[in-house]
VEXGUVEX-759712 format. One line per 8 residues: for each residue z, y negated, x of C-alpha. Coordinates in nm, 4 decimals. Example, Ala and Ser with C-alpha at 12.3 -4.5 7.8 and 13.67 -1.06 7.14 Angstrom:
% residues 2
0.7800,0.4500,1.2300 | 0.7140,0.1060,1.3670 $
//
This chain:
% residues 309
1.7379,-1.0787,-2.2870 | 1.6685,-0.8001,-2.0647 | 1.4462,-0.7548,-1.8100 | 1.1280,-0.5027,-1.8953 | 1.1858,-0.1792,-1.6958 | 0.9454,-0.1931,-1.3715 | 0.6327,0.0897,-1.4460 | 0.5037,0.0696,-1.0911 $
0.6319,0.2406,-0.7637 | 0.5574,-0.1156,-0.5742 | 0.7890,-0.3197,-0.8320 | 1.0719,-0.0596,-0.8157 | 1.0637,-0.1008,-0.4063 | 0.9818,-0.4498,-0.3836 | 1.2454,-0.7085,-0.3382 | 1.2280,-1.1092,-0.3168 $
1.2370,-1.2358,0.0663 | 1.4828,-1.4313,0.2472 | 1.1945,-1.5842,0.4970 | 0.8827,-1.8457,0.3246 | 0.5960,-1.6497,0.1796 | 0.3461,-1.7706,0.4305 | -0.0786,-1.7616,0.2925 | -0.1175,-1.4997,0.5498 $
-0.2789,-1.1771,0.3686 | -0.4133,-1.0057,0.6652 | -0.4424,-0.6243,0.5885 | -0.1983,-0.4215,0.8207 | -0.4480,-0.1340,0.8171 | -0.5810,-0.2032,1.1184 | -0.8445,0.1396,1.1199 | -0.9625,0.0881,0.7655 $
-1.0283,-0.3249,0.7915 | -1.3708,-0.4664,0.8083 | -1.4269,-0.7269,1.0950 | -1.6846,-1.0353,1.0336 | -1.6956,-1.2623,1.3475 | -1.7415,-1.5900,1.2634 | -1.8045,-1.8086,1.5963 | -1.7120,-2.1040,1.6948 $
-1.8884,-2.4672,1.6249 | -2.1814,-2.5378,1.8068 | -2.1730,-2.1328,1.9460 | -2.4960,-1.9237,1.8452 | -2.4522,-1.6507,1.5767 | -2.4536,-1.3190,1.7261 | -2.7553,-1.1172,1.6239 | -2.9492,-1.4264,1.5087 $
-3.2488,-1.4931,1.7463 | -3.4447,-1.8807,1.6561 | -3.7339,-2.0005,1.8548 | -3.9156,-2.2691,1.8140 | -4.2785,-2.1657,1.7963 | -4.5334,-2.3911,1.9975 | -4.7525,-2.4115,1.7360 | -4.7538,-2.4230,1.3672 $
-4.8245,-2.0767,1.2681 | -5.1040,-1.9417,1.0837 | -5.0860,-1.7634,0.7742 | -5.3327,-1.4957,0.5866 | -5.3817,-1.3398,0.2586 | -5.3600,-0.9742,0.2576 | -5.4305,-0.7727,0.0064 | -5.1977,-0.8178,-0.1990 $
-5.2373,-1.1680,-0.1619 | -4.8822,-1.2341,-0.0158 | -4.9109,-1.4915,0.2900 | -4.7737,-1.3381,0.6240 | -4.6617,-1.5407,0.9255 | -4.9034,-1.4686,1.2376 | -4.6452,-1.6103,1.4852 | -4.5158,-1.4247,1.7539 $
-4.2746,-1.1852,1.7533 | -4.0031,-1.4257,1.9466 | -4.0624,-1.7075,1.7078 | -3.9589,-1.5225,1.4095 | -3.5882,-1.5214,1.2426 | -3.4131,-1.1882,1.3155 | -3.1187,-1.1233,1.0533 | -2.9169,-0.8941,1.1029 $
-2.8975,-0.5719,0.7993 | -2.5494,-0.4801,0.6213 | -2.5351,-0.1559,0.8537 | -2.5311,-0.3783,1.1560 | -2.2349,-0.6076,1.0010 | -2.0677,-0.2792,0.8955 | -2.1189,-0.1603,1.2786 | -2.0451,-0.4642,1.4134 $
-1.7174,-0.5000,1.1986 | -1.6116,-0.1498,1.2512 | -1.6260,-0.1707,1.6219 | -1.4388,-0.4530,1.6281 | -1.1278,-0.3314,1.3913 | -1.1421,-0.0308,1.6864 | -1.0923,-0.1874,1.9586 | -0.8479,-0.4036,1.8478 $
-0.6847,-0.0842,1.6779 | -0.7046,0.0900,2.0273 | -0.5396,-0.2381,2.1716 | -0.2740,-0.2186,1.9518 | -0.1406,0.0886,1.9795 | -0.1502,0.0523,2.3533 | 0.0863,-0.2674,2.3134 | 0.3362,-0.0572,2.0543 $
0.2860,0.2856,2.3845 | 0.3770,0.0299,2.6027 | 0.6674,-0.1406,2.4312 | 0.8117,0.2051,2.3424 | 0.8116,0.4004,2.6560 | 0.9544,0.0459,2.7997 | 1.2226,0.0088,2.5925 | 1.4793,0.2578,2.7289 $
1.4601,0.0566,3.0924 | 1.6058,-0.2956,2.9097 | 1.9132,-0.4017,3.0625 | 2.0790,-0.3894,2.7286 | 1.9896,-0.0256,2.6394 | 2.1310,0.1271,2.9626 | 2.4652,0.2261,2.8764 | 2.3057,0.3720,2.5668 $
2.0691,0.5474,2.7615 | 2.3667,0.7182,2.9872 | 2.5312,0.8275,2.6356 | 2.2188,0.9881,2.4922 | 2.1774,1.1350,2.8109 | 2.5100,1.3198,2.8347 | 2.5165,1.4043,2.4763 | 2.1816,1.5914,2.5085 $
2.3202,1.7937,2.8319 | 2.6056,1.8967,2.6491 | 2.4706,1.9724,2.3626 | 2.1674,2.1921,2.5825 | 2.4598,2.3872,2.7680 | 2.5994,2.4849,2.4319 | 2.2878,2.5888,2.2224 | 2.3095,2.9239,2.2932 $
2.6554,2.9398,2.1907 | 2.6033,2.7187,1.8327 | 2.2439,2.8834,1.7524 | 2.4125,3.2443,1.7328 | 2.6688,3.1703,1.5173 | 2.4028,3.0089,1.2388 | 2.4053,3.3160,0.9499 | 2.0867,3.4529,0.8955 $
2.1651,3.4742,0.4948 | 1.9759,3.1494,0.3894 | 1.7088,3.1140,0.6735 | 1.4249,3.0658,0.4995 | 1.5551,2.8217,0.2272 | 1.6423,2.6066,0.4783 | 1.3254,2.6104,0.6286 | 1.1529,2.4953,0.3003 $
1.4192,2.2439,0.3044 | 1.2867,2.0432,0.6132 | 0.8956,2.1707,0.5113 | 0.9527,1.9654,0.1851 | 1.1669,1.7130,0.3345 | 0.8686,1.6161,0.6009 | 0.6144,1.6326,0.3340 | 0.7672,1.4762,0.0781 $
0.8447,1.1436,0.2740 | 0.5037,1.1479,0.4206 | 0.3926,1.1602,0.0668 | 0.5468,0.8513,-0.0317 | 0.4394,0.6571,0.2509 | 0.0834,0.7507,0.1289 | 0.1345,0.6669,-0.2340 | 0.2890,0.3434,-0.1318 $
-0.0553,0.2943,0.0568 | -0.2798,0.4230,-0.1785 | -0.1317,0.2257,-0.5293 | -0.1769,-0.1260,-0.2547 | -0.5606,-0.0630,-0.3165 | -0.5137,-0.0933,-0.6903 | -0.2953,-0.3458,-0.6942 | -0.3073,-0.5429,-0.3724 $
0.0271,-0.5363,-0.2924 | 0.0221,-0.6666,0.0714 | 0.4025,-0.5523,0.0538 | 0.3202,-0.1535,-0.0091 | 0.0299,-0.1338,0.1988 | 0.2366,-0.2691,0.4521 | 0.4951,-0.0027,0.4138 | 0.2247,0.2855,0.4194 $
0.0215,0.1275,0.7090 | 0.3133,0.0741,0.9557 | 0.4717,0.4356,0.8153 | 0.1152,0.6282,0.9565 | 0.1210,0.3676,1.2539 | 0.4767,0.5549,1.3498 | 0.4023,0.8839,1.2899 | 0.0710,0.8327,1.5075 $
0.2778,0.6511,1.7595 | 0.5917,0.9412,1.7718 | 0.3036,1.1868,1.8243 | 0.2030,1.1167,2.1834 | 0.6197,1.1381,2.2635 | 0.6756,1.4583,2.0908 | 0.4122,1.6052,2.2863 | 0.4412,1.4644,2.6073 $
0.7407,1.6435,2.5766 | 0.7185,1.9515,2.4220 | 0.4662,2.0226,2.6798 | 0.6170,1.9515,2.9904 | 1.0073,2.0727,2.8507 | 0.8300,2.4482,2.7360 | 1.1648,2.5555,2.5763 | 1.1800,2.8282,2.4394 $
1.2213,2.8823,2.0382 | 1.5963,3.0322,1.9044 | 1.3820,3.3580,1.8026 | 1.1873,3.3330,2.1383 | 1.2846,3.5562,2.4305 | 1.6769,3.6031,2.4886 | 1.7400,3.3355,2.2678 | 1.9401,3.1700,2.5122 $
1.6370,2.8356,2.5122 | 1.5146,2.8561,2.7951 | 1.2582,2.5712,2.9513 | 0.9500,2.6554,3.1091 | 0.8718,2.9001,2.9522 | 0.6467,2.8201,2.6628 | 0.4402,2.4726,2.7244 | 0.3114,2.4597,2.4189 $
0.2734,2.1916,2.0939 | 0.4488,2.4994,1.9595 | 0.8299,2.5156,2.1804 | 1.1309,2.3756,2.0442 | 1.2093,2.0898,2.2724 | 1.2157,1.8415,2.0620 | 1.1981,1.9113,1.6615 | 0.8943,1.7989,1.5411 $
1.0220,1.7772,1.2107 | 1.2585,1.5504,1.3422 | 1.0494,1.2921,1.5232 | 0.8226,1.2981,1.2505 | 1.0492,1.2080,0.9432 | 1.2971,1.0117,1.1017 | 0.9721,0.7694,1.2094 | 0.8635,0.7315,0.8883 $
1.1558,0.7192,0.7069 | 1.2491,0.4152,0.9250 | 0.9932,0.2046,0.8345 | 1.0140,0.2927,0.4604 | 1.3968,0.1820,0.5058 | 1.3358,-0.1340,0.6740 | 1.0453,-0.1994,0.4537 | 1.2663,-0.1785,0.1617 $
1.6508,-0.2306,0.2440 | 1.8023,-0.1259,-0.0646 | 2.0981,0.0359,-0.0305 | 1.9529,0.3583,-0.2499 | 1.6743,0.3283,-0.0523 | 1.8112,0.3520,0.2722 | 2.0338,0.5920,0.1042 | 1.7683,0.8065,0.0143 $
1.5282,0.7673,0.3627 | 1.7392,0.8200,0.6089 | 1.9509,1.1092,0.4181 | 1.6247,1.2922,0.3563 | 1.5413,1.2750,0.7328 | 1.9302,1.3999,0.8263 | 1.8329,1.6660,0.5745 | 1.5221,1.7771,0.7462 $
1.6970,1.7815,1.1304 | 1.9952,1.9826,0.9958 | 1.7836,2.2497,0.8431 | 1.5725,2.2490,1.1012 | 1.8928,2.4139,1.3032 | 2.0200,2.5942,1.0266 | 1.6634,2.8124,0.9830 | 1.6623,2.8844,1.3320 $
1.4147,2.6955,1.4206 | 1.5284,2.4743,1.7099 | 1.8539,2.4105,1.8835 | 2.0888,2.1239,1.8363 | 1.9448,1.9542,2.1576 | 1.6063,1.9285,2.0118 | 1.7222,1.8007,1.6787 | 1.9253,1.5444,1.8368 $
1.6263,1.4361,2.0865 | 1.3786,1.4195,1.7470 | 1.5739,1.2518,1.5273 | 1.7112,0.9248,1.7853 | 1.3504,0.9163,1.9469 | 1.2379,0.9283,1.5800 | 1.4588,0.6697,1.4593 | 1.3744,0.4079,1.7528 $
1.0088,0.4856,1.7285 | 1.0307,0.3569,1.3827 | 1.2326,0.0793,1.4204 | 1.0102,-0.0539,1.6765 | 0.6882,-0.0239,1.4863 | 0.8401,-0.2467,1.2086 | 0.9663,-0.5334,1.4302 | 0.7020,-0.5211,1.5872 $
0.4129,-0.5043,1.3992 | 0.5689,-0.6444,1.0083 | 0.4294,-0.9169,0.8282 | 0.6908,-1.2489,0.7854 | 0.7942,-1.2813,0.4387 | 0.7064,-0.9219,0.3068 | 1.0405,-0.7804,0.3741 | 1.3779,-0.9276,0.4206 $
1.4488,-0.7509,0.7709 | 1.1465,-0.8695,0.9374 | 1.2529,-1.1259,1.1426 | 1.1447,-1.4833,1.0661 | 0.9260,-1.5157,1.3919 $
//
């Protein structure tokens, strides 16, 4: 017999573990969750105020013949409403949201100091200066006949993955697919992550655009979230289309992600719009960025390359 052809995104992607599916369903969406404290044994409930009144207290009938305590106010029970839960729980999912992405800052801009990654760092290092003495040289000899199709190229290439990543999210509410809200939760955690990169640098490099002044690139001379060094298109895709890959490694997957995000940083060069350099620099920092949000942050037993920790 055959199998019945899968009708949902989530059962196309998913694929059966390696690791033991563990009864862990805690929601990777760490902005969105609800937090409920529950304390400890023997600790007090937070918001819940009991005193023992020193006398039995009196009661009345009003007119509406309803019997009212007439106890003082610090002998009475003081629950708290759902809007102070809601606060309460909201506050909490913040800070530890706040926490977290200061542990995945950290991790990142530490990464490039590990003994292991040094000799990569030196090779990255050299390839960017090269390739920064010869973008003026490769940039003018791009023909100006299909400019603008390749810009809507790496428009819909950026847009398009980002898309996916949110439909992945978004069908996880219907169907509570821990695996696809997984993939769209850690996909927005990298973008949000690659952002504070991209502009740390594009505002202290200022490089100039390939249409911008001479043309020749030149840095500081336009530090702005608008210059060219790196791509933004770059960063951006190849973050997200890292998780997606890792989330689901399928060859056609993989196939698919990371020859979208190649798309987007060639056409990025090919419409003029940045310079080999800062394609190179956005798609590597995009790629690691990525890759370290995954291993660092995925759920055991959800996808087959998250390590069995």
């Amino acid at each position: 017999m055959f199998n019945p052809v899968p009708t949902r995104l989530e059962d196309i992607f998913d694929a059966e573990p390696r690791c033991l599916r563990v009864n862990c369903k805690v929601s990777a969406i760490i902005f969105l969750a609800m937090l409920v404290c529950v304390p400890a044994h023997g600790q007090s409930v937070p918001g819940f105020a009991i005193h023992e009144p020193a006398a039995p207290p009196s009661f009345r009938i009003d007119e509406h013949f309803s019997l009212l305590p007439r106890a003082e106010a610090s002998s009475r029970l003081a629950f708290p409403g759902p809007q102070d839960i809601q606060r309460r729980g909201s506050e909490g999912a913040f800070k530890r949201g706040l926490k977290r992405i200061g542990r995945d800052q950290a991790g990142i801009y530490r990464s490039p100091f590990h003994r292991s990654s040094l000799k990569w760092d030196a090779l990255f290092l050299a390839g960017t200066g090269i390739l920064i003495a010869s973008d003026k040289h490769t940039s003018g000899a791009v023909p100006q006949d299909h400019i603008n199709l390749s810009r809507d190229i790496s428009n819909v290439g950026l847009y398009g993955t980002a898309a996916v990543a949110g439909t992945l999210f978004l069908s996880s509410l219907a169907t509570h697919n821990e695996h696809a809200r997984e993939a769209g939760a850690l996909s927005a955690e990298a973008f949000a992550n690659a952002f504070p990169v991209y502009a740390v640098l594009q505002l202290s490099a200022g490089r100039q655009r390939p249409n911008e002044g001479d043309g020749l690139g030149r840095f500081e001379r336009n530090n702005a979230l608008s210059s060219s060094f790196p791509s933004g298109h770059a960063i951006f895709t190849w973050s997200v289309a890292t998780v997606i890959a890792h989330e689901y490694p399928r060859p056609w997957v993989q196939w698919l992600a990371y020859g979208t995000a190649t798309a987007v940083s060639v056409t990025r060069f090919t419409g003029r719009e940045h310079f080999p350099a800062d394609v190179l620099v956005g798609s590597v920092f995009g790629y690691l960025i990525g890759r370290h949000i995954f291993h660092a942050n995925c759920q055991r037993g959800l996808s087959d390359d998250c390590p069995c920790r």
